[in-house]
C-alpha positions in Angstrom: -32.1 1.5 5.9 -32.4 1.3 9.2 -33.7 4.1 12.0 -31.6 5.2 14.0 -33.4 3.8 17.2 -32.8 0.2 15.1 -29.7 1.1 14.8 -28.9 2.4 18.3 -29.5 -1.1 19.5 -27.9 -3.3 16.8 -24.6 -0.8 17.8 -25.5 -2.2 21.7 -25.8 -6.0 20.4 -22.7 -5.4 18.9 -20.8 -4.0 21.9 -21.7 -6.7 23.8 -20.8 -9.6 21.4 -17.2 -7.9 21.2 -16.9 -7.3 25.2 -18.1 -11.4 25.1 -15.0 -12.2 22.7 -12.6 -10.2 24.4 -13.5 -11.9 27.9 -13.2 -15.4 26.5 -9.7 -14.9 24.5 -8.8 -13.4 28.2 -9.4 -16.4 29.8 -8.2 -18.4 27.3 -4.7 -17.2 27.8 -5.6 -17.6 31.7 -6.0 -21.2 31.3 -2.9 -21.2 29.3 -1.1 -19.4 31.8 -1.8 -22.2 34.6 -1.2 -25.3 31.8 2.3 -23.4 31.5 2.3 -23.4 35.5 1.3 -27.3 35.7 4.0 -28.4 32.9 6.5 -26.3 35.1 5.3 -27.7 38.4 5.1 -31.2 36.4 9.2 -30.3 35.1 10.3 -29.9 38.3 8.9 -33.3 39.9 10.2 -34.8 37.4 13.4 -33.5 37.6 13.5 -34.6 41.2 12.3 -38.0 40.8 15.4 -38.5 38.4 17.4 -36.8 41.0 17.0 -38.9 43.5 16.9 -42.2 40.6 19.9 -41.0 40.2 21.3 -41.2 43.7 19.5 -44.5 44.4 21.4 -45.7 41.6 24.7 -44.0 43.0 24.2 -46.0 45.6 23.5 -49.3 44.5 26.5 -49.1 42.2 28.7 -49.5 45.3 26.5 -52.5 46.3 26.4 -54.4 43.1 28.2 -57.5 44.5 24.6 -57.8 46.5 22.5 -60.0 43.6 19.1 -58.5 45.2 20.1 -55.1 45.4 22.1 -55.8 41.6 18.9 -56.9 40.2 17.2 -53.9 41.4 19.2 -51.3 40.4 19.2 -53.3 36.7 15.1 -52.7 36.9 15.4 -49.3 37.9 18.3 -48.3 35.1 16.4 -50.0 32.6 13.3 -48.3 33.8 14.9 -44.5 33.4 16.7 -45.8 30.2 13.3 -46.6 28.7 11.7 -43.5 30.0 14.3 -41.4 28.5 13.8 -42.9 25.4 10.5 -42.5 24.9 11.3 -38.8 25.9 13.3 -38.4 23.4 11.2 -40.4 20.2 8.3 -38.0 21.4 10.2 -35.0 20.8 11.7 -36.4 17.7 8.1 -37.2 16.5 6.8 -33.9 17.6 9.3 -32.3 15.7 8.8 -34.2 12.8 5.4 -33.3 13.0 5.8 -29.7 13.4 8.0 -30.0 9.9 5.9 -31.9 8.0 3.0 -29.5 9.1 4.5 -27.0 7.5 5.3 -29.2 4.7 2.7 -31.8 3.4 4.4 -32.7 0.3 7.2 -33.9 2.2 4.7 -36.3 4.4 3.4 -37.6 2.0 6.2 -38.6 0.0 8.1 -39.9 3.4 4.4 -41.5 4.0 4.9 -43.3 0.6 8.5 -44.2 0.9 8.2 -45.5 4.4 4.9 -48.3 3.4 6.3 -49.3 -0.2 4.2 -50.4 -1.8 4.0 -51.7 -5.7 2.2 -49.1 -8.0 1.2 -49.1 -11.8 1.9 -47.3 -14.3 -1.6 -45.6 -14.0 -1.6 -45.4 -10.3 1.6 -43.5 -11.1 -0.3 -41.2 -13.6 -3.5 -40.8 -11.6 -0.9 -39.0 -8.8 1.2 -37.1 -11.5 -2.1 -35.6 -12.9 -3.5 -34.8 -9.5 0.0 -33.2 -8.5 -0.3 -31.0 -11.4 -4.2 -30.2 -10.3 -2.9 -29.0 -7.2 -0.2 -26.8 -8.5 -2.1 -25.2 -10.6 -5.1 -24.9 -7.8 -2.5 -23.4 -5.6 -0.9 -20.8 -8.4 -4.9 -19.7 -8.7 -5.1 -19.0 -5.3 -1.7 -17.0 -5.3 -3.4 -15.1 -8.3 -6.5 -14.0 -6.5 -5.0 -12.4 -3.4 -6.1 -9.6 -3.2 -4.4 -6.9 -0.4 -3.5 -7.1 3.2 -4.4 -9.1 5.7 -6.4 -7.8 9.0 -7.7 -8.4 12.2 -11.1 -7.6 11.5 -13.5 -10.6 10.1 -16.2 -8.0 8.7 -13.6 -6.7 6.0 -11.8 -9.9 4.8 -11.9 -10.5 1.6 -14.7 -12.3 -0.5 -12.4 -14.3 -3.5 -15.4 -14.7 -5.9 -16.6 -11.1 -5.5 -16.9 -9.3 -8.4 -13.2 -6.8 -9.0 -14.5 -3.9 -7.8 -16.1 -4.9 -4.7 -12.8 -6.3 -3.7 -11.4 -3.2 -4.6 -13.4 -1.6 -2.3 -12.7 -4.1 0.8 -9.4 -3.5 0.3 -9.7 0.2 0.8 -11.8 -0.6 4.3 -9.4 -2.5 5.2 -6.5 -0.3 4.6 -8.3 2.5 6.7 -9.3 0.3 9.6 -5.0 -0.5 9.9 -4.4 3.5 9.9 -4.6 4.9 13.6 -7.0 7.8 12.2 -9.6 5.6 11.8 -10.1 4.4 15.4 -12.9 6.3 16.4 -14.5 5.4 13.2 -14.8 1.2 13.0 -17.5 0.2 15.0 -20.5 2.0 15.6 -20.5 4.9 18.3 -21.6 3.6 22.1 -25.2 4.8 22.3 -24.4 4.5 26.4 -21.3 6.4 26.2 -22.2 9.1 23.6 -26.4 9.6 23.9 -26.0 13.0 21.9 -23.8 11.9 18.6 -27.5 9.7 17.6 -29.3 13.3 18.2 -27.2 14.9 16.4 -26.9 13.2 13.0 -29.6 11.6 11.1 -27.3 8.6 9.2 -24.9 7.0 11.9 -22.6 4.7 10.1 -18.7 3.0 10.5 -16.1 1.2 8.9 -17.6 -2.0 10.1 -21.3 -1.3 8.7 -19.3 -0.6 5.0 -17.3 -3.7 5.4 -20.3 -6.2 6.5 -22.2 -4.2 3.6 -19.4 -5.0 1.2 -19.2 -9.0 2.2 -22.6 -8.8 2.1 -22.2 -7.5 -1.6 -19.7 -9.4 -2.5 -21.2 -12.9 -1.5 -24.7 -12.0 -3.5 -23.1 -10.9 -6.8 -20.9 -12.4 -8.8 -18.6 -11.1 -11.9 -21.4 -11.4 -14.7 -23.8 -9.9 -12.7 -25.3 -6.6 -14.0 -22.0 -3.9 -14.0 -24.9 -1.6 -12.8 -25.7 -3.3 -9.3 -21.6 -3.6 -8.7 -21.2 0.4 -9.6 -24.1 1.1 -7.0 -22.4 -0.8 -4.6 -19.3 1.2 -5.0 -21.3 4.1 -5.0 -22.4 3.5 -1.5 -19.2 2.7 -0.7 -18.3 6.3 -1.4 -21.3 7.7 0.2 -21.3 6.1 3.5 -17.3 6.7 4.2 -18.2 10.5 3.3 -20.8 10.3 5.9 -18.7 9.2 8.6 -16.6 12.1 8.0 -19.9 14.2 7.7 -21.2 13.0 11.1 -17.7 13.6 13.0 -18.2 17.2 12.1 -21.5 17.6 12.9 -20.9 16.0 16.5 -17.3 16.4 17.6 -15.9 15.0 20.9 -12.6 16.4 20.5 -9.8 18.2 18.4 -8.2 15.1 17.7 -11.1 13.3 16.6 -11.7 16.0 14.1 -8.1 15.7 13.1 -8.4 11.8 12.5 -11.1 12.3 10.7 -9.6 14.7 7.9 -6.4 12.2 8.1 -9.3 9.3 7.3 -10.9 10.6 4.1 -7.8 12.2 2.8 -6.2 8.6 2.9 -9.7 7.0 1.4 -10.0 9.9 -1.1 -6.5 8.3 -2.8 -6.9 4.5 -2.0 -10.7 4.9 -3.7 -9.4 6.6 -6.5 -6.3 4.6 -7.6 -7.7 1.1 -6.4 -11.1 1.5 -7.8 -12.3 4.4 -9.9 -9.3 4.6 -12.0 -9.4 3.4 -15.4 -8.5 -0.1 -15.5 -4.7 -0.3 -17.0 -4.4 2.4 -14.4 -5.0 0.4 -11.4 -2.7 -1.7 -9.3 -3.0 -5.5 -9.3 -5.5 -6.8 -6.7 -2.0 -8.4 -5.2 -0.5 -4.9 -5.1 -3.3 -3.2 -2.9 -0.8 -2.2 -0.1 -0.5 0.9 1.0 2.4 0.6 2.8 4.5 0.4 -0.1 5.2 4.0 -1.8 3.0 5.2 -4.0 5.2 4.1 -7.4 6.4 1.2 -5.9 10.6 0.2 -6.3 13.1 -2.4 -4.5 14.7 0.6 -3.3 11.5 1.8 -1.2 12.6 -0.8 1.5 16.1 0.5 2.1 15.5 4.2 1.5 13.8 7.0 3.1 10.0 7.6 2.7 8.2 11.0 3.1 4.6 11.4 3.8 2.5 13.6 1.5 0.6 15.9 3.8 -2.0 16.3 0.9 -2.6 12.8 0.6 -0.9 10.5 2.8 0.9 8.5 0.5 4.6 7.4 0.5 7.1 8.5 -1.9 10.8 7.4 -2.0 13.1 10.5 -1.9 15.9 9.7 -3.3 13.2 8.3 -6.8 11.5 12.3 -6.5 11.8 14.4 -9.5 14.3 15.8 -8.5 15.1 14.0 -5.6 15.3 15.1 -2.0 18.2 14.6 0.1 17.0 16.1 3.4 13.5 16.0 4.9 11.5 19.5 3.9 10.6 21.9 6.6 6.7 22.2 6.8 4.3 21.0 4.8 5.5 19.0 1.8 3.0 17.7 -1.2 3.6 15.1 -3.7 3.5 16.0 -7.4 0.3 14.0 -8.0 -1.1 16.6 -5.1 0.4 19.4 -6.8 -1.0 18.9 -10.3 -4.3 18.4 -8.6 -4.9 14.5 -10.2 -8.4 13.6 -11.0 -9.9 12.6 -13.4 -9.5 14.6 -15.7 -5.3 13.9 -15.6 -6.2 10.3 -16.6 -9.5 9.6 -18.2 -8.3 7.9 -21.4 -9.9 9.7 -23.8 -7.6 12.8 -22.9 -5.3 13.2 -26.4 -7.1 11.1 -28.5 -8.3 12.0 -32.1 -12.0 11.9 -32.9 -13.6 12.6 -36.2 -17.1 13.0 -37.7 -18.2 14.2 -40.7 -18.1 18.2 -40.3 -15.2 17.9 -37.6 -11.7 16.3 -37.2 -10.1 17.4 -34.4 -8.9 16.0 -30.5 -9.9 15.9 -26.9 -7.9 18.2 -25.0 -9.4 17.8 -21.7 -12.4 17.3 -19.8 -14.5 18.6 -16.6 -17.6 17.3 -14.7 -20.5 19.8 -14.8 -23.8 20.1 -13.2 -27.4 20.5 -14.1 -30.2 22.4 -12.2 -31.7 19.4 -11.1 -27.9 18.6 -9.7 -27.2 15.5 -12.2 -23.6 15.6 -12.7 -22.1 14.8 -16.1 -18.7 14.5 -18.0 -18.1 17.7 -20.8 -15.3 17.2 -23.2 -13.5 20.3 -24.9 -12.6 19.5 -28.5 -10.0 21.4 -30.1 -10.1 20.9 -34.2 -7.1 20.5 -36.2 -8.2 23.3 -38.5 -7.7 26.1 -35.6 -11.6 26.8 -35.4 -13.3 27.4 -32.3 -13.1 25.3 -29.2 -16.3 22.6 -29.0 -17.8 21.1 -25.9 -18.8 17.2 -26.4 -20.6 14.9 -24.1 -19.3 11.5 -23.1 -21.4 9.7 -25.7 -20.6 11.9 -28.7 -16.5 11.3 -27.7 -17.1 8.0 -27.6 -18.9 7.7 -30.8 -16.1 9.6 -32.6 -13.1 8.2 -31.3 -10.3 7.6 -34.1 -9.3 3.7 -33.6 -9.4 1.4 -30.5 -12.8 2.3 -28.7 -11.9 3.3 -25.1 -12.8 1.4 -22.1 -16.3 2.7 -20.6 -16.7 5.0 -17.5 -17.8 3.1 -14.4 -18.4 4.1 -10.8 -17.8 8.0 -11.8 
């Protein structure tokens, strides 16, 4: 952890390295601007030199019965003849190029047609096997997309990172594409804002989480410890609820505060249904997009959406039980927001049957309670099939009593 003097300056490093980026990609496109001017300026001269080729030419045509003045104007034809030409094969090979970038299968057959050369029959395998290599290197990549693109490098995605850590870049990057999360992304300007790192004792952003995540991501690996990967998330959860925390305590502004309850009401969901939802209740790592509705359909694209002022998610009106036909007045929540969903609507241990030797009976529902020392902990209520008394489980005694397939472990909770 760092103090917040340590940190005060890493946030001014940071600000300076970004103000450096932006001032080189500006005069990039500067010197872009003035090789557009030069090819322009170059256009035109061109475009007068064959103008006036053109009138020479004009004029020798009138004089051709002169052999001197015939013999130039046959150089000087041939001359813009050949120049045009080679105009015109550039642009062909140009966009030839442009194609075949786009297409590298069709290069490399035209490549192989073009030189023709004799092949054996294992020559001829060799290629068909490392064809099929490549297909089936390029359908694993399509597999392990996971999410949305973005603009920010310190959130991309980490491919050999272990599920739940992608998971979790996925949600940063989801929230650094909302407009509440502006103020929140890189660390607050020391220079600008002096009292925000007297104020609170933890400064944090979207891009510390993000870096912390890569960071993560790149040290562990799938069969790592599931321990070290549920701490990670755990942080992940902590630190986002600190930023919130922190725009509290020190508030520059109305809307700031706003954007801030917009934030962790949009993380709250993403965090839940992308990451601490039980597995066959979580989205594909190819379906983390938020802007899709929330129970995503064809339809979505073509029909009108309403925002749930609960939890900012989308929900096609016209696939509502029972559907909407006009926009509501006020507020409007979805039914997930309604039947307050947590875990306790989808834990999967919810209806099943457990037995023991003194009891038979099945799990009607669970809550989290709270020791004195403020450990939190998962309490079942049992309800037996012989209509005796309600009895309170712990996760560990469920589990061990659970009638058939063994439920998937709690992680992250």
């Amino acid at each position: 952890d760092q103090s917040r003097e340590d940190y005060m300056a890493a946030a001014l490093r940071l600000k300076e390295e970004l103000e450096r980026k932006n001032n080189d990609g500006t005069n990039e496109d500067d010197d872009d601007d003035d090789d557009d001017e030069e090819e322009e300026e170059g256009a035109s001269e061109r475009h007068q030199t064959n103008a006036s080729v053109k009138e020479n030419s004009t004029e020798n045509k009138l004089d051709r019965t002169n052999p001197s003045q015939s013999f130039a104007f046959d150089e000087v034809a041939t001359q813009v003849f050949t120049n045009d030409e080679t105009e015109s094969a550039q642009r062909k090979v140009h966009s030839r190029g442009e194609t075949n970038a786009s297409s590298p299968s069709v290069t490399l057959d035209k490549s192989n047609r073009s030189e023709e050369k004799p092949v054996n029959n294992e020559t001829e395998s060799m290629t068909e096997k490392s064809s099929k290599e490549g297909s089936k290197n390029t359908a694993v990549d399509e597999t392990e997309v996971c999410g949305t693109k973005t603009d920010y490098d310190f959130c991309e995605d980490v491919s050999h990172a272990p599920d739940l850590i992608r998971r979790c870049l996925a949600v940063i990057r989801t929230l650094c594409a909302s407009n509440s999360s502006d103020p929140f992304i890189y660390p607050v300007d020391p220079q600008l804002y002096p009292g925000y790192y007297e104020a609170v004792m933890a400064p944090t952003s979207l891009y510390d989480i993000g870096s912390f995540l890569q960071e993560s991501g790149k040290r562990l690996n799938a069969n790592d410890h599931m321990q070290e990967i549920e701490n990670v998330v755990s942080e992940v959860g902590r630190r986002v609820r600190i930023i919130i925390q922190n725009s509290l305590c020190y508030s520059s502004g109305y809307n700031t505060v706003n954007s801030a309850e917009e934030m962790i009401r949009i993380f709250e969901r993403l965090f839940f249904d992308w990451v601490l939802a039980p597995s066959n209740q979580r989205p594909a790592l190819k379906d983390l997009d938020d802007d899709r509705c929330i129970d995503h359909h064809e339809s979505d694209l073509t029909s009108m959406v309403l925002l749930c002022d609960g939890c900012e998610g989308k929900y096609n009106m016209s696939r509502l039980k029972p559907p909407l036909s006009k926009v509501p007045s006020g507020d409007w929540y979805c039914p997930r927001c309604v039947s307050c969903r947590c875990w306790g609507s989808v834990d999967p241990r919810i209806g099943r049957r457990v037995l023991t030797t003194s009891l038979s009976g099945t799990v009607e529902s669970c809550k989290f309670v709270f020791s004195e020392s403020g450990e939190a902990s998962l309490v079942y209520a049992i309800k037996p099939l012989d209509s005796g008394l309600t009895e309170y489980w712990d996760l560990d005694d469920v589990d061990k009593s659970i009638v058939g397939e063994p439920v998937e472990p709690i992680s992250c909770l």
